[in-house]
MARDREN-597703 format. One line per 8 residues: for each residue x, y, z of C-alpha. Coordinates in nm, 4 decimals. Example, Ala and Ser with C-alpha at 12.3 -4.5 7.8 and 13.67 -1.06 7.14 Angstrom:
BEGIN
1.2300 -0.4500 0.7800; 1.3670 -0.1060 0.7140
//
This chain:
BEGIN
-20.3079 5.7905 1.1259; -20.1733 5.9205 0.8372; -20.1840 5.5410 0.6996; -20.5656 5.5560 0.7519; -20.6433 5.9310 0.5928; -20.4254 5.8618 0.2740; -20.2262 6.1753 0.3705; -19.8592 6.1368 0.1792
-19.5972 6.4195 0.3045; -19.2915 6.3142 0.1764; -19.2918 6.2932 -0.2191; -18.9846 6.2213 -0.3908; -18.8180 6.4997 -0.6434; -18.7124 6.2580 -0.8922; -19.0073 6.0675 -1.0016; -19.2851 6.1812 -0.7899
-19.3821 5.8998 -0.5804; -19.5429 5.9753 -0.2700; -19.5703 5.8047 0.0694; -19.6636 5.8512 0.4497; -19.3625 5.7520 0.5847; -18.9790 5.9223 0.5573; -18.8050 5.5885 0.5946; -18.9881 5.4742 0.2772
-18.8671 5.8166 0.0957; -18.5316 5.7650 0.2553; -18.5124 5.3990 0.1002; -18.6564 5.5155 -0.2575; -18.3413 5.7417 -0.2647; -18.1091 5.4923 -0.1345; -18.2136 5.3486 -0.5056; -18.1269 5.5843 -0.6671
-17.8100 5.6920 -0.5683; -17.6583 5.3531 -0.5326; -17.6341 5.3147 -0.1432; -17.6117 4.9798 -0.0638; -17.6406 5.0035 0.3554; -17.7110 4.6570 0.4225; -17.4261 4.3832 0.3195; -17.4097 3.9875 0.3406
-17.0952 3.8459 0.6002; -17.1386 3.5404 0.3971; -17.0833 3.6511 0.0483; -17.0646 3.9989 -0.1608; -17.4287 4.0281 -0.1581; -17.5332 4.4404 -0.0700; -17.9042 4.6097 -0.0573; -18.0810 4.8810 0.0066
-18.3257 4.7787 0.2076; -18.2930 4.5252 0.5376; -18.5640 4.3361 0.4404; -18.3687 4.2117 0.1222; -18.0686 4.1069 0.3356; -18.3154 3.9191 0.6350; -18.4883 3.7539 0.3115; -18.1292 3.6274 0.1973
-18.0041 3.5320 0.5340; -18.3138 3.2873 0.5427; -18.1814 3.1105 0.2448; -17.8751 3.0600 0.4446; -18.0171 2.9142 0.7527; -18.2477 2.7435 0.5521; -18.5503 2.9166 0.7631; -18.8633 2.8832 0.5948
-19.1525 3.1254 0.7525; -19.4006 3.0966 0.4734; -19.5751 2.7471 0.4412; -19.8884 2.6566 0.1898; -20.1756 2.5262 0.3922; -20.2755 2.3218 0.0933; -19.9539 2.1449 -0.0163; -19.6305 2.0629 0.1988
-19.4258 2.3633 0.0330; -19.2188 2.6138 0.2407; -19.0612 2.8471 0.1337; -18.8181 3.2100 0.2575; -19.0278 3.4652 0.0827; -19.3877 3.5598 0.1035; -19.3984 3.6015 -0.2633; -19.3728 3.2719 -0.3494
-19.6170 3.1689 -0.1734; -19.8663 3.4420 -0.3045; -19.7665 3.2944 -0.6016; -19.8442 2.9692 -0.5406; -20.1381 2.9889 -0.4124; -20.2454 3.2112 -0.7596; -20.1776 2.8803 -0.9247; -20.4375 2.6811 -0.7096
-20.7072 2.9895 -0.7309; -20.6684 2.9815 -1.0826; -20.6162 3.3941 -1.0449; -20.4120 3.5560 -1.3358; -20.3040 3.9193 -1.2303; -20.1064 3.9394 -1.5587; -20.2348 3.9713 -1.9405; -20.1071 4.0502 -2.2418
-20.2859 4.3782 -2.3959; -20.1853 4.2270 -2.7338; -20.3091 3.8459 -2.7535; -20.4929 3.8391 -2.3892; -20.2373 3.5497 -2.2937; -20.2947 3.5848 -1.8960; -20.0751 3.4105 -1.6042; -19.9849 3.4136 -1.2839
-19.6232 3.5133 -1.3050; -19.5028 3.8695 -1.3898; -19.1873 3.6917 -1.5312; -19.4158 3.5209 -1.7486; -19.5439 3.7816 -1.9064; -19.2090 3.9853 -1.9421; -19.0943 3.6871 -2.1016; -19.3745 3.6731 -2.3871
-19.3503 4.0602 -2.4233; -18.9614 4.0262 -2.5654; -19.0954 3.7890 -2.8410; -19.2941 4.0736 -2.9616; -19.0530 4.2941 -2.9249; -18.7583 4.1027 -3.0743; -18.5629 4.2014 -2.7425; -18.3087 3.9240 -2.6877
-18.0902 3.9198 -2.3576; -17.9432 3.6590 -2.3246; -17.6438 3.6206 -2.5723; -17.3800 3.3345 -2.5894; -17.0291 3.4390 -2.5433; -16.9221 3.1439 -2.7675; -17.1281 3.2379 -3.0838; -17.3862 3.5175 -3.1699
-17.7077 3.3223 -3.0548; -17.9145 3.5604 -2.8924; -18.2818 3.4767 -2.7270; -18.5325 3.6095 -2.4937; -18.5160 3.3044 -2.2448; -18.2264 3.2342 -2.0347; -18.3876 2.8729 -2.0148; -18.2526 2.8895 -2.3582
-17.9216 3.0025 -2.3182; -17.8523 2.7807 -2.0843; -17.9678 2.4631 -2.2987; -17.7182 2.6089 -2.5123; -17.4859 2.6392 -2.2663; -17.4601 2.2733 -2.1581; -17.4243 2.1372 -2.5326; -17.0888 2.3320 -2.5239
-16.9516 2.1922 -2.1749; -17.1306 1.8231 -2.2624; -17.3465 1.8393 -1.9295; -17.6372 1.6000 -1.9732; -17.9167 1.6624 -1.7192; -18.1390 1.3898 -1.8121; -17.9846 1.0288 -1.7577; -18.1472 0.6800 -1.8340
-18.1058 0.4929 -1.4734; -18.1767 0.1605 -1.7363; -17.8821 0.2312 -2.0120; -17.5958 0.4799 -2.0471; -17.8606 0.7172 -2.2362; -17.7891 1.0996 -2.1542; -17.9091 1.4142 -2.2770; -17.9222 1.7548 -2.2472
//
């Protein structure tokens, strides 16, 4: 009931956040203090929350619950198919306070937010580039090891 009323009990000491249910505290704090209950057999992967490791275990088995009734796409996580079907509704839950830019994709906009900010993460071990897309870095990336992505199936063309 408490659901339905809006009533929160538990509220958290640290930031305040408030919720109905003690296993949603109990995982908020599990954040916080680094607890990682919840770890992958198949590799080093460990979460907080069970949810993460069923969602990773999918990619594994190569289970697919989510499927767009529009296309032929499947995929493990609800998400991405919430955000796939933004893209056909044309709905942009993301803008940009400074230029209005809106999109679909919160990555999107985080993305465009570091070029106003001048906040580059991704920097090359090799030299001091530095840029706000790992797209970037890895384009980088592949002119130093000579991978070529992009191959002419007509002559020996190849690029990066």
């Amino acid at each position: 009931m408490r659901i339905y009323t809006g009533e929160r009990l538990y509220k958290c000491e640290v930031c305040g956040y408030a919720c109905y249910a003690r296993a949603n505290l109990q995982r908020l704090m599990r954040i916080y203090t680094g607890e990682r209950l919840y770890k992958c057999e198949v590799c080093c992967y460990a979460c907080y929350a069970r949810a993460n490791l069923q969602r990773l275990m999918r990619i594994y088995t190569g289970e697919r619950l989510y499927k767009c009734e529009v296309c032929c796409y499947a995929c493990y996580a609800r998400a991405n198919l919430q955000r796939l079907m933004r893209i056909y509704t044309g709905e942009r839950l993301y803008k940009c306070e400074v230029c209005g830019y809106a999109c679909y994709a919160r990555a999107n906009l985080q993305r465009l937010m570091r070029i106003y900010t001048g906040e580059r993460l991704y920097k090359c071990e090799v030299c001091c580039y530095a840029c706000y897309a790992r797209a970037n870095l890895q384009r980088l990336m592949r002119i130093y090891t000579g991978e070529r992505l992009y191959k002419c199936e007509v002559c020996c063309y190849a690029c990066y």
